[in-house]
C-alpha positions, 0 to 999 in steps of 0.5 A: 500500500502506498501513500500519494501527497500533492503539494502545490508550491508558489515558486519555480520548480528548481527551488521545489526539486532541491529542497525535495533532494535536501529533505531526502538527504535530511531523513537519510534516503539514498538517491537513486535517481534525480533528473531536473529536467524530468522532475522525478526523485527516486530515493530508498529508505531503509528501516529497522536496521536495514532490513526493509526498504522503502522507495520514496518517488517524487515528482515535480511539475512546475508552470511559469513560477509556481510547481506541484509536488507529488510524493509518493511512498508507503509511509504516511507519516514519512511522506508528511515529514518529508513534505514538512521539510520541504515547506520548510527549505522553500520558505526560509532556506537557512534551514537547509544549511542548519540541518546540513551542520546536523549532518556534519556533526552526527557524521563526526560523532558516527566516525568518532565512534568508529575509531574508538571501535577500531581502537579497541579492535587493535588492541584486541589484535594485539592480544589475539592473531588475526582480525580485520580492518574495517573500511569507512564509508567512502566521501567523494565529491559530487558529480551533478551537473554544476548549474544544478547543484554547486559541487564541494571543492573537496571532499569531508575529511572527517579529521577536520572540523566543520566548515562554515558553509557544509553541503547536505550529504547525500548517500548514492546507489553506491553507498557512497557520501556525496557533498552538495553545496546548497546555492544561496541564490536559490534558498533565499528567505522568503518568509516575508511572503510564504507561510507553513499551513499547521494541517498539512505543511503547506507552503502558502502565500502570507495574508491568505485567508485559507491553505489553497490545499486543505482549507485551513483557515489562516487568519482570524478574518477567516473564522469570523463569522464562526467567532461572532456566533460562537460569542453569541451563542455562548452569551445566550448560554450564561443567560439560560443557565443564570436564570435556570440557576436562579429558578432552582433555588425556588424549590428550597424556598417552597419546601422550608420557606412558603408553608411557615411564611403563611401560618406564622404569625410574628417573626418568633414564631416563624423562627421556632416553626422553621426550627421545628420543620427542619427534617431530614427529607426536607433538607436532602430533597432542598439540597439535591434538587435546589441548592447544588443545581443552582450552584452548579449552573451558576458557575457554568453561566459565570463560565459562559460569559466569561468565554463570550467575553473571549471572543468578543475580545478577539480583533477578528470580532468587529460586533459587540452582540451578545455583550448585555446577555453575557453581562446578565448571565454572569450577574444571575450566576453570581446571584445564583450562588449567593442565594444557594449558599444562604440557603446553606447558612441559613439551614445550618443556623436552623440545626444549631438552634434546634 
């Protein structure tokens, strides 16, 4: 099973066709075949210490000053890094020689490594006959055509530090390190006008509303009408769920508080009634079906308002719609929960007098 993406890319075809042949060399694909003039890339990956390969073919398809890259692989999350680092390279090529000093320096590290190795073999040797020198993997320089790819003057030396300007290192079909020169000239930074698309590492124009690939939308002005309804929709909300809140604390009022408030005579009295009326089902059935629900719905209209506010508050919302709602809810949850916790007082004073 394979895995196609389809990139489209707002520069000439050259630009697109290196940054892909960087973006192999990055994840450590050996090159098979490059052909500008064709536009195709065929790399092999290799996995699980060698054991299988995969074939990664890039295809590119330029008109005027715009390219489509199509790479196809059996990876797909592969094919999404790949395609990352292409995005990456087109729209800011100082990235290609950062990436290319992590070449480098793994590769010193890697031969370091090696030596130390063969240092323990050699001292082995020198205790047991026999054994054998392993060969390093051989550096060459490059040869693609030079308007193409700007060649290295010579090749690493992995005894020598790290240039200033390292080339990507790519491996060909012979196992074999080659340099490539990354040309300044064609990786230029070129954020001023290009953007990555988070959803699909595309590399679009900077001010577009949308990704021409996925339709992501870019920009605050691109969700704005979503915004505005969301505010209004959660100022309705905090509105809705204060007056609920404020609803329920009807019930407690009916169970402890209207039946003495008709029969009670002066104030004494009405506290002693309240006072003896207090009985455990009374005070079970005001908690869970008057005081708790109010409170809880006070806080989720507190929340509510909190979050219109959010979104009125965003620059991409010009409307001030739902703003009164959103004040009112928030008022009624706060009143809300101020009532249900007198109510809880108010009890508790009952118990302890009684």
């Amino acid at each position: 099973m394979s895995y196609t993406s389809i990139r489209p890319y707002p520069v000439p075809a050259t630009v697109v066709m290196r940054s892909t042949l960087f973006a192999l060399a990055n994840v450590g694909a050996k090159l098979q075949t490059y052909n500008e003039e064709t536009g195709v890339i065929v790399a092999t990956l290799t996995r699980k210490m060698g054991l299988q390969k995969q074939d990664v073919i890039a295809r590119v398809r330029g008109f005027e000053e715009t390219a489509q890259l199509e790479l196809q692989t059996a990876d797909a999350a592969k094919v999404q890094e790949i395609l990352q680092l292409v995005s990456d390279y087109v729209t800011d090529g100082a990235k290609i020689q950062a990436n290319a000093s992590m070449q480098w320096i793994d590769r010193q590290r890697q031969q370091e490594s090696r030596a130390k190795r063969q240092r323990l073999a050699n001292k082995a040797r020198n205790i047991l006959p026999g054994g054998g020198s392993a060969a390093s993997t051989a550096v060459t320089p490059t040869t693609t055509n030079p308007d193409a790819i700007i060649p290295a003057d010579a090749p690493p030396d992995p005894q020598q530090p790290i240039p200033d300007n390292p080339g990507v290192l790519v491996k060909n079909q012979q196992d074999k390190v080659i340099e490539l020169k990354v040309d300044p000239q064609v990786f230029t930074d070129r954020t001023a006008y290009l953007t990555i698309c988070q959803g699909c590492s595309a590399a679009v124009l900077k001010g577009s509303a949308y990704c021409s690939n996925c339709g992501r939308p870019l920009t605050l002005q691109a969700v704005q009408p979503e915004m505005r309804h969301n505010a209004q929709k959660t100022a309705r909300s905090s509105l809705t769920y204060g007056l609920i809140a404020l609803a329920l604390n009807i019930v407690p009022a009916l169970l402890l508080i209207l039946p003495l408030a008709l029969t009670a005579e002066t104030a004494d009295s009405f506290l002693a009634n309240f006072i003896a009326s207090l009985t455990p089902l009374k005070m079970a059935i005001s908690l869970v079906l008057g005081v708790l629900p109010s409170v809880a719905l006070g806080w989720r209209a507190i929340a509510q308002a909190q979050r219109a506010s959010w979104f009125r508050n965003l620059s991409a919302v010009t409307e001030n719609d739902g703003g009164i709602k959103a004040a009112v809810g928030n008022a009624l949850g706060w009143l809300a929960i101020y009532i249900g916790l007198a109510w809880v007082v108010l009890v508790v004073i009952g118990l302890l007098y009684g």
